[in-house]
N, C-alpha and C positions, 0 to 999 in steps of 0.2 A: 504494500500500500504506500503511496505516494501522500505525503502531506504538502501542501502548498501556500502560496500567499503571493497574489499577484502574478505576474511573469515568473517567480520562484518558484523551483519544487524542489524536493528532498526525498530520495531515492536511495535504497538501501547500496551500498558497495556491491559490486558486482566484481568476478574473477578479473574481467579483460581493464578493469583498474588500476593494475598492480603501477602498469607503466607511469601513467600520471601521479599515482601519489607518491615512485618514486622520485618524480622530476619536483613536485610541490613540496617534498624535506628535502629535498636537495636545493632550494633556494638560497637564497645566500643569507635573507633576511631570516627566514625560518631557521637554519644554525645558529644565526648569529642568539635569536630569542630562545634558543634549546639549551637543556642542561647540560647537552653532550654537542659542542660545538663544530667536530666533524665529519666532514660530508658521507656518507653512509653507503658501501660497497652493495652492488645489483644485488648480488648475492642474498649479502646479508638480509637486503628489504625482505627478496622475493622470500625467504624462510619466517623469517615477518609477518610477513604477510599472510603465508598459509596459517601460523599460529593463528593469527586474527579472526582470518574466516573462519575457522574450525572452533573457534571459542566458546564456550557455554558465556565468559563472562565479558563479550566485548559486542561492540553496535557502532559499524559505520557505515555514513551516511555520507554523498555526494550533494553539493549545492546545486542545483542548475539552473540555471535564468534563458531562459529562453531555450531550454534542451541543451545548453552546454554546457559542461563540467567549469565551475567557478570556485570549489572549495570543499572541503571536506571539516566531518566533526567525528571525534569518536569518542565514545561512553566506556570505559573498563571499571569494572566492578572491584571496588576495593573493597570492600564492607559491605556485610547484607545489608542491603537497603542503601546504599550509595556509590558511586560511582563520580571517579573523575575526569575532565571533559577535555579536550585537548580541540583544536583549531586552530584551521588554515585557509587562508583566500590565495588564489592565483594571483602571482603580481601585478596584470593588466588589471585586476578590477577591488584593488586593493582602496582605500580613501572613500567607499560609496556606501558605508555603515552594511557590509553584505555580512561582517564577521557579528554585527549583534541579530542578524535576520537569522543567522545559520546558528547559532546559541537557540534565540526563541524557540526557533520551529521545533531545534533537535529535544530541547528540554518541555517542548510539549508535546512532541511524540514520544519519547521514554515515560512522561507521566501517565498519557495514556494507555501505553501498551507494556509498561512492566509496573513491579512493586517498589522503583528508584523512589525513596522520599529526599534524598540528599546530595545534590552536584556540587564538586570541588575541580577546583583548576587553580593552578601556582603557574603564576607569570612573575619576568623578572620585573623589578621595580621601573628599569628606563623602557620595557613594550607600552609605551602611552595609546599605541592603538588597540591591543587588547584587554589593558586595561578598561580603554573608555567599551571596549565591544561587552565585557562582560560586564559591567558595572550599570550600562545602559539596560542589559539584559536581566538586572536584577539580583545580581550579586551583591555581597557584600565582600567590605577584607576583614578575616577572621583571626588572620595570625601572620607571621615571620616565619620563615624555614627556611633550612639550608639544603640544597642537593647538590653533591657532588662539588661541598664548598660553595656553591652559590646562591646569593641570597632571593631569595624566591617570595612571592608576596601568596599568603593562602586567601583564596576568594570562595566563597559558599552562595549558595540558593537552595534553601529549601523548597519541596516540590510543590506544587501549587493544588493537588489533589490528590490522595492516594488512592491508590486502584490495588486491586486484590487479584488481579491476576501473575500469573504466574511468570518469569523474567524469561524471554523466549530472543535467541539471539538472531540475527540476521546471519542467511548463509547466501 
Protein backbone atom coordinates (compact mmCIF):
# COMPACT_ATOMS: atom_id res chain seq x y z
CA UNK A 1 0.00 0.00 0.00
CA UNK A 2 1.08 3.26 -1.14
CA UNK A 3 0.59 6.39 1.33
CA UNK A 4 0.42 9.63 -0.37
CA UNK A 5 0.09 13.44 -0.10
CA UNK A 6 -0.07 15.55 -3.14
CA UNK A 7 2.23 14.62 -6.06
CA UNK A 8 4.17 12.48 -3.14
CA UNK A 9 3.93 8.97 -2.49
CA UNK A 10 5.74 6.49 -0.33
CA UNK A 11 6.30 3.17 -1.48
CA UNK A 12 7.75 0.38 0.29
CA UNK A 13 11.67 -0.52 -0.83
CA UNK A 14 11.79 -2.76 -3.57
CA UNK A 15 14.85 -5.32 -4.47
CA UNK A 16 15.83 -3.22 -7.90
CA UNK A 17 16.78 -0.26 -5.11
CA UNK A 18 19.61 -1.40 -3.88
CA UNK A 19 21.50 0.64 -6.76
CA UNK A 20 20.11 4.10 -5.69
CA UNK A 21 20.37 3.87 -2.16
CA UNK A 22 23.62 2.86 -2.80
CA UNK A 23 24.41 6.10 -4.69
CA UNK A 24 22.16 8.31 -1.99
CA UNK A 25 24.82 7.00 1.24
CA UNK A 26 27.20 7.52 -0.87
CA UNK A 27 26.75 11.29 -1.18
CA UNK A 28 29.12 13.22 0.09
CA UNK A 29 26.72 15.26 2.34
CA UNK A 30 25.19 12.04 3.76
CA UNK A 31 28.92 10.84 5.07
CA UNK A 32 29.62 13.84 5.94
CA UNK A 33 26.02 13.84 8.56
CA UNK A 34 26.83 9.99 9.22
CA UNK A 35 28.55 8.42 12.32
CA UNK A 36 30.65 6.53 10.05
CA UNK A 37 32.18 9.12 7.61
CA UNK A 38 33.35 6.76 4.88
CA UNK A 39 32.18 6.14 1.68
CA UNK A 40 30.63 2.55 1.93
CA UNK A 41 32.12 -0.51 -0.51
CA UNK A 42 29.11 -2.10 -3.32
CA UNK A 43 29.72 -4.81 -1.51
CA UNK A 44 29.22 -4.09 1.76
CA UNK A 45 25.79 -2.16 0.94
CA UNK A 46 24.60 -4.96 -1.22
CA UNK A 47 24.86 -7.54 2.08
CA UNK A 48 23.12 -4.54 3.75
CA UNK A 49 20.86 -4.42 2.02
CA UNK A 50 19.78 -8.15 1.86
CA UNK A 51 19.81 -7.86 5.87
CA UNK A 52 17.32 -5.15 5.46
CA UNK A 53 14.96 -6.72 3.26
CA UNK A 54 14.90 -9.87 5.18
CA UNK A 55 14.28 -8.11 8.51
CA UNK A 56 11.51 -9.00 10.86
CA UNK A 57 12.70 -5.47 12.47
CA UNK A 58 13.21 -2.95 9.75
CA UNK A 59 10.79 -0.79 7.17
CA UNK A 60 11.93 1.06 4.18
CA UNK A 61 10.26 3.20 2.22
CA UNK A 62 11.03 5.37 -1.07
CA UNK A 63 9.90 9.14 -1.40
CA UNK A 64 8.45 9.60 -4.96
CA UNK A 65 7.08 12.86 -6.39
CA UNK A 66 5.88 12.44 -9.29
CA UNK A 67 6.99 8.48 -9.64
CA UNK A 68 10.49 9.31 -9.04
CA UNK A 69 12.68 8.18 -6.54
CA UNK A 70 13.42 11.50 -4.38
CA UNK A 71 14.49 9.92 -0.85
CA UNK A 72 14.34 7.31 1.32
CA UNK A 73 13.40 6.67 5.27
CA UNK A 74 13.96 3.75 7.27
CA UNK A 75 12.31 2.59 10.62
CA UNK A 76 14.74 -0.22 12.63
CA UNK A 77 13.26 -1.42 15.61
CA UNK A 78 15.33 -0.94 18.67
CA UNK A 79 12.90 -1.46 21.51
CA UNK A 80 9.49 -3.05 21.55
CA UNK A 81 7.46 -0.57 20.65
CA UNK A 82 10.13 1.98 19.16
CA UNK A 83 12.18 2.33 16.42
CA UNK A 84 14.75 4.63 15.14
CA UNK A 85 14.26 6.66 11.94
CA UNK A 86 17.03 7.58 9.65
CA UNK A 87 16.62 9.86 6.37
CA UNK A 88 17.69 11.00 3.11
CA UNK A 89 16.65 13.26 0.15
CA UNK A 90 18.41 13.07 -3.26
CA UNK A 91 20.79 16.04 -3.68
CA UNK A 92 18.78 17.75 -6.74
CA UNK A 93 15.75 18.14 -4.42
CA UNK A 94 17.26 18.70 -1.29
CA UNK A 95 16.03 22.72 0.35
CA UNK A 96 12.03 21.90 -0.65
CA UNK A 97 11.10 20.62 3.03
CA UNK A 98 10.77 16.93 1.18
CA UNK A 99 12.96 15.47 4.35
CA UNK A 100 9.80 16.62 6.93
CA UNK A 101 7.01 15.40 4.18
CA UNK A 102 9.08 11.86 4.04
CA UNK A 103 9.26 11.97 8.26
CA UNK A 104 5.37 12.69 8.29
CA UNK A 105 4.06 10.31 5.93
CA UNK A 106 6.71 7.41 7.00
CA UNK A 107 5.71 8.15 10.80
CA UNK A 108 2.05 7.93 9.98
CA UNK A 109 2.34 4.98 8.20
CA UNK A 110 4.31 2.89 10.92
CA UNK A 111 1.55 4.32 13.31
CA UNK A 112 -0.88 2.97 11.33
CA UNK A 113 0.36 -0.34 10.26
CA UNK A 114 2.53 -1.50 13.38
CA UNK A 115 2.55 -1.30 17.25
CA UNK A 116 5.69 1.66 17.00
CA UNK A 117 4.43 4.12 19.90
CA UNK A 118 8.07 5.67 19.88
CA UNK A 119 10.59 7.25 16.86
CA UNK A 120 14.09 8.30 17.70
CA UNK A 121 16.72 9.70 15.31
CA UNK A 122 20.24 11.21 16.50
CA UNK A 123 21.45 13.82 14.19
CA UNK A 124 24.79 15.67 14.46
CA UNK A 125 24.35 19.10 16.07
CA UNK A 126 25.66 21.32 12.64
CA UNK A 127 22.73 18.97 10.14
CA UNK A 128 20.56 22.28 10.41
CA UNK A 129 18.43 20.61 7.75
CA UNK A 130 17.42 17.66 9.52
CA UNK A 131 17.29 19.06 12.36
CA UNK A 132 14.73 21.64 11.05
CA UNK A 133 13.17 18.33 8.96
CA UNK A 134 12.41 16.55 12.18
CA UNK A 135 11.61 19.07 14.45
CA UNK A 136 9.04 20.44 11.96
CA UNK A 137 7.84 16.80 11.80
CA UNK A 138 7.22 16.85 15.46
CA UNK A 139 10.08 15.88 17.30
CA UNK A 140 11.55 16.95 20.01
CA UNK A 141 15.43 16.87 21.51
CA UNK A 142 15.54 14.56 24.39
CA UNK A 143 19.05 14.10 25.00
CA UNK A 144 23.03 14.30 24.04
CA UNK A 145 24.82 11.06 22.90
CA UNK A 146 27.97 10.11 21.78
CA UNK A 147 28.49 7.45 18.70
CA UNK A 148 31.47 6.57 17.61
CA UNK A 149 32.81 9.73 19.78
CA UNK A 150 30.55 11.84 18.16
CA UNK A 151 28.40 14.17 19.57
CA UNK A 152 24.87 13.37 18.31
CA UNK A 153 21.74 15.30 19.23
CA UNK A 154 18.76 12.58 20.45
CA UNK A 155 15.24 13.65 18.91
CA UNK A 156 11.93 11.76 19.87
CA UNK A 157 8.14 11.64 18.75
CA UNK A 158 5.81 9.85 20.37
CA UNK A 159 3.40 8.02 18.17
CA UNK A 160 0.34 9.91 17.51
CA UNK A 161 -2.09 6.67 17.81
CA UNK A 162 -1.49 3.26 18.96
CA UNK A 163 -2.73 0.47 16.86
CA UNK A 164 -2.72 -3.20 18.13
CA UNK A 165 -1.68 -4.72 15.22
CA UNK A 166 1.00 -6.79 14.82
CA UNK A 167 4.67 -5.15 13.41
CA UNK A 168 4.73 -6.66 9.98
CA UNK A 169 7.85 -5.77 7.99
CA UNK A 170 8.02 -4.69 4.39
CA UNK A 171 9.67 -7.30 1.97
Amino acid sequence: MKESSDSLTLRPVRRDDCYLLWCWANDPVVREASTNTEPIPWEEHGNWFKNKMESDTCWLYILEYRGNPIGQIRFDQIACGEAEVSVSIDFSMRGRSYGTKIIQLGVKRMCRETNLARFTAYIRPDNIASMRAFRSAGFCKESTEFRNNIELYKLVRQASKRHNSSITPIR
